[in-house]
VMD Tcl script that draws the C-alpha trace (Angstrom):
set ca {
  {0.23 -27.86 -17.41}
  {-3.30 -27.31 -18.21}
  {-4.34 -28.51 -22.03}
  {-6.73 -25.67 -24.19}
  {-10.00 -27.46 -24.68}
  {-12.08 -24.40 -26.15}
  {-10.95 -21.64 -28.74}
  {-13.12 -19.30 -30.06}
  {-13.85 -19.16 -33.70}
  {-11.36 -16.13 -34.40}
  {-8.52 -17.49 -32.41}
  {-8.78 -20.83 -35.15}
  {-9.41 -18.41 -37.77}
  {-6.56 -16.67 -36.94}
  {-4.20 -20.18 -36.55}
  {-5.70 -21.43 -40.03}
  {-4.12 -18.21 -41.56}
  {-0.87 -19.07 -40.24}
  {-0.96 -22.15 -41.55}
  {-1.17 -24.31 -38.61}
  {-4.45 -25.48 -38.82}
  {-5.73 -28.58 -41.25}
  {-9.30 -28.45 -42.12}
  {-10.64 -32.52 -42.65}
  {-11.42 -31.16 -46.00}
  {-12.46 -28.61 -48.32}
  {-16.53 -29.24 -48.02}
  {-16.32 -30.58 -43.97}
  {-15.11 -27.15 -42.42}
  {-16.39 -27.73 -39.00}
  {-13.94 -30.34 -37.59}
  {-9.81 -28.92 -38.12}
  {-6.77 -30.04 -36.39}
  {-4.40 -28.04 -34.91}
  {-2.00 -28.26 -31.63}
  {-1.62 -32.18 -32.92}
  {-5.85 -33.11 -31.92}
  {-8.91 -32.79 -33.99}
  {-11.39 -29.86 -33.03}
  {-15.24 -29.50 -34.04}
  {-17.03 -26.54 -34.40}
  {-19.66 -25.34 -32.16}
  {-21.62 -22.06 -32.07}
  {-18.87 -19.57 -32.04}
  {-15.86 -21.59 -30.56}
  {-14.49 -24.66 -30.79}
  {-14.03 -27.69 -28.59}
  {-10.88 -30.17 -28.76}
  {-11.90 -34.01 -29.24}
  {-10.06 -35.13 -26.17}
  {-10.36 -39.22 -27.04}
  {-7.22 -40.94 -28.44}
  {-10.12 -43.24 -30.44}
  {-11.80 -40.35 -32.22}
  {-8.92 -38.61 -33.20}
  {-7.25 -41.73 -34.89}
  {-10.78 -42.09 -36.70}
  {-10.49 -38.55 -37.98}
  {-6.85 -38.83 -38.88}
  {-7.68 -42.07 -41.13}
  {-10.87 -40.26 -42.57}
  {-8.67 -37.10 -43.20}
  {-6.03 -39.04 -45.17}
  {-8.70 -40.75 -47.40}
  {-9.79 -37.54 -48.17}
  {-6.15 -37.03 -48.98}
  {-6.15 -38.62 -51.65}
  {-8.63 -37.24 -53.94}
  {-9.55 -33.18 -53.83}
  {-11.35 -32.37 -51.13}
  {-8.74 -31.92 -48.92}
  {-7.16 -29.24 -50.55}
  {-8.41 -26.94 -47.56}
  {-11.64 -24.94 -47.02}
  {-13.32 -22.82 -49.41}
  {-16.47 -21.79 -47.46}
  {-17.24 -18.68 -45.45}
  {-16.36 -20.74 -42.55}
  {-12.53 -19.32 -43.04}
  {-13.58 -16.23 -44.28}
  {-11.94 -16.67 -47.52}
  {-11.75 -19.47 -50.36}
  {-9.35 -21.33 -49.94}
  {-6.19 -22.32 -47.95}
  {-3.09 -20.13 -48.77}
  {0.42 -21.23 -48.80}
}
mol new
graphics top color blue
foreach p $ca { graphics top sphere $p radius 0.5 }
foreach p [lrange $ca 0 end-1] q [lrange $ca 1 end] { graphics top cylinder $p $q radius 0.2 }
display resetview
């Protein structure tokens, strides 16, 4: 089985609204994970951070945003909207 390494903006966007996407934080809107890896933004679509090493690094930055506001979820135009609903 053959793992998704590109999305396109609107299919994240469209994840994000179903609440299965977490943004790193509330200002840093252009690296999410979703599907259990960190993705980064890039021109339109999105590209899945395929080493074991970065995505622990983003996980521990993630939950020390975690524990003040920021991660809340986004609130730019990024997610066309302001702010994560659920």
């Amino acid at each position: 089985m053959s793992v998704l390494t590109e999305m396109t903006h609107e299919a994240m966007v469209a994840r994000w609204q179903q609440g299965l996407v977490t943004p790193m934080s509330s200002t840093i809107d252009t690296i999410a994970k979703t599907d259990g890896s960190w993705w980064t933004a890039s021109e339109g679509a999105w590209q899945r951070v395929a080493q074991a090493d970065r995505n622990e690094r983003l996980d521990y930055h993630h939950d020390r945003f975690g524990s003040t506001c920021q991660a809340k979820g986004p609130v730019g135009s990024q997610w066309g909207g302001s702010g994560r609903r659920g």
